[in-house]
FIPAKE-900992 format. One record per residue: x, y negated, z of N, C-alpha, C, O in turn. Coordinates in steps of 0.2 Angstrom, whole numbers, plus 5000, padded with zeros to 4 digits. Layout:
! residues N
XYZXYZXYZXYZ/...
! end
This chain:
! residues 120
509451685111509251615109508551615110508151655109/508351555113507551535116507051515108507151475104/506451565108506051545102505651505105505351495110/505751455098505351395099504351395098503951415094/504351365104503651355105503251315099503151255100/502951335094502151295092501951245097501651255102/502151165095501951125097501251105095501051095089/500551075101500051045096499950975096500050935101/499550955090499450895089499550835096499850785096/499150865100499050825106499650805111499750755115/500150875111500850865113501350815110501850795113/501050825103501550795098501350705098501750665098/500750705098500250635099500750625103501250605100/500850635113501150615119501750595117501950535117/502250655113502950615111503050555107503550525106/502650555105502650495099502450445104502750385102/501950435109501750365113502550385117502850325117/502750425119503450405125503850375120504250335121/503750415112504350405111504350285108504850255107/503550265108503550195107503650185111504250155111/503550205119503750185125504150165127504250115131/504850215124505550195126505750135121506050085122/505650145117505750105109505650015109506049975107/504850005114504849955116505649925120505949875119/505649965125506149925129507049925127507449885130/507249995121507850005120507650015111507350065109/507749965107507349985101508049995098508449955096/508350065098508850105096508650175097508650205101/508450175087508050255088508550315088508350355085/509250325089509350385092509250385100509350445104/509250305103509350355110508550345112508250365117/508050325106507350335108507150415107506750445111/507550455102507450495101507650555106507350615108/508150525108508550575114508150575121508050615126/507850535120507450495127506650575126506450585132/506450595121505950625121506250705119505950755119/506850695118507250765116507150765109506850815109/507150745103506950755098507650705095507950655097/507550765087508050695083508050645080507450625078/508550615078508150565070507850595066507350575064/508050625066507650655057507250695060507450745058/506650705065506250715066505850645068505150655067/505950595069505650535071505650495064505350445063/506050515058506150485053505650495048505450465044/505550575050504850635046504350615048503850605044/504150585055503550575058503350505055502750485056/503750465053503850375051503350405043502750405042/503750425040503350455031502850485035502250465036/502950525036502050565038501550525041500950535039/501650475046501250455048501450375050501850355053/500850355046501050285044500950245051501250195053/500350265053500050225062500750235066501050185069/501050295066501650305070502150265069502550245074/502250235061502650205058502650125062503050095066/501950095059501650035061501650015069501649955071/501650095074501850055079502550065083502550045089/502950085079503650085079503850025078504250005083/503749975072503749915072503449865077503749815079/502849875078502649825082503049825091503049775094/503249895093503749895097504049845097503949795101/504649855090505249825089505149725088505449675088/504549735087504349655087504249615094504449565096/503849675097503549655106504349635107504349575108/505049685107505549675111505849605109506149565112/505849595100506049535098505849465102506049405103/505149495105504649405104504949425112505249375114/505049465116505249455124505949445125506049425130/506349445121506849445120507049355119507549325121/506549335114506549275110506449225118506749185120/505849265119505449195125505949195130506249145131/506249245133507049245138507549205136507849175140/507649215131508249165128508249085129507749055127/508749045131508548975130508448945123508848965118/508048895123507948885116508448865111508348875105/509048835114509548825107509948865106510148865100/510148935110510148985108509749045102509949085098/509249025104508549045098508549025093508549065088/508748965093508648915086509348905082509448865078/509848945085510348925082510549005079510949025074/510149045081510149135077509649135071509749165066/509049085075508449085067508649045063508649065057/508848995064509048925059509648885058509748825059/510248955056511048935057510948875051510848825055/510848865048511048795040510948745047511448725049/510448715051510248665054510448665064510348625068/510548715064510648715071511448745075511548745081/511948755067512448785069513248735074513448685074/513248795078514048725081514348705076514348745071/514648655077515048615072515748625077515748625083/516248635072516948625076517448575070517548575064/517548545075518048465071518648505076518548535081/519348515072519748525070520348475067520348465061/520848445072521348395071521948415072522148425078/522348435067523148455068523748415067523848395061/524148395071524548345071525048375071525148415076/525548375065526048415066526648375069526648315069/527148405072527548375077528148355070528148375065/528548285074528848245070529848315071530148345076/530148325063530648365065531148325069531248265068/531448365073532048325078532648315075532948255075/533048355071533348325065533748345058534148375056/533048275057532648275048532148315046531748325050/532248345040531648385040531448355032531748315029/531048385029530748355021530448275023530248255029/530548245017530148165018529648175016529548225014/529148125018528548135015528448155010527848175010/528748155005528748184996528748244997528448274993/528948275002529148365002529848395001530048455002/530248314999530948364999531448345003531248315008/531948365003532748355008532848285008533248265012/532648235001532948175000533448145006534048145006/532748125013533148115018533348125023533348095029/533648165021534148205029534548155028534548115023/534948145033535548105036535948145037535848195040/536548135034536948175037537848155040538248105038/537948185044538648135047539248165045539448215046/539348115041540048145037540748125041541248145038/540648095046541248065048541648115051541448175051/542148085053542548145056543048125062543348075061/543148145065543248125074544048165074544348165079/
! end
């Protein structure tokens, strides 16, 4: 088994800029994680430890929001931010077919069926 190296601050600094780096553009921190070789729960450690680190993890995840936002057409945008006021409406008309024969009366019962009682 390979002993692990002592990393230092400045190595650690670099991973953490590659790892905003990928973050910007795929803000899904396990494959940002994989992206620097590192795991969640070492990118999770680094988020509590270090709050700058934290802070620009979010502003990533903002950058890719607002680039993501500006590419999108606008009623697209406004109907994700503001479903109460911008959502599709669907109208919905069901006509149900007339029975061929009989079927319940309007009331809901058999009253009028027809029936032929004659006999041939």
């Amino acid at each position: 088994m390979a002993k692990k190296t002592r990393q230092t601050p400045e190595d650690i600094a670099q991973l953490k800029k590659d790892y905003i780096s990928y973050f910007e553009d795929v803000p899904v921190q396990k494959y940002a994680a994989m992206s620097i070789a590192r795991t969640e729960d070492t990118i999770i450690n680094w988020k509590k430890a270090d709050e700058e680190f934290s802070d620009a993890v979010n502003q990533a995840k903002s950058k890719f929001i607002q680039k993501r936002l500006l590419a999108a057409k606008a009623e697209f945008a406004l109907e994700r931010l503001e479903k109460e006021v911008f959502k599709e409406s669907i109208e919905t008309e069901i006509t149900l077919p007339t029975p061929i024969l009989g079927g319940l009366s309007a009331k809901g019962d058999m009253n009028d069926i027809q029936t032929d009682n004659s006999t041939t």
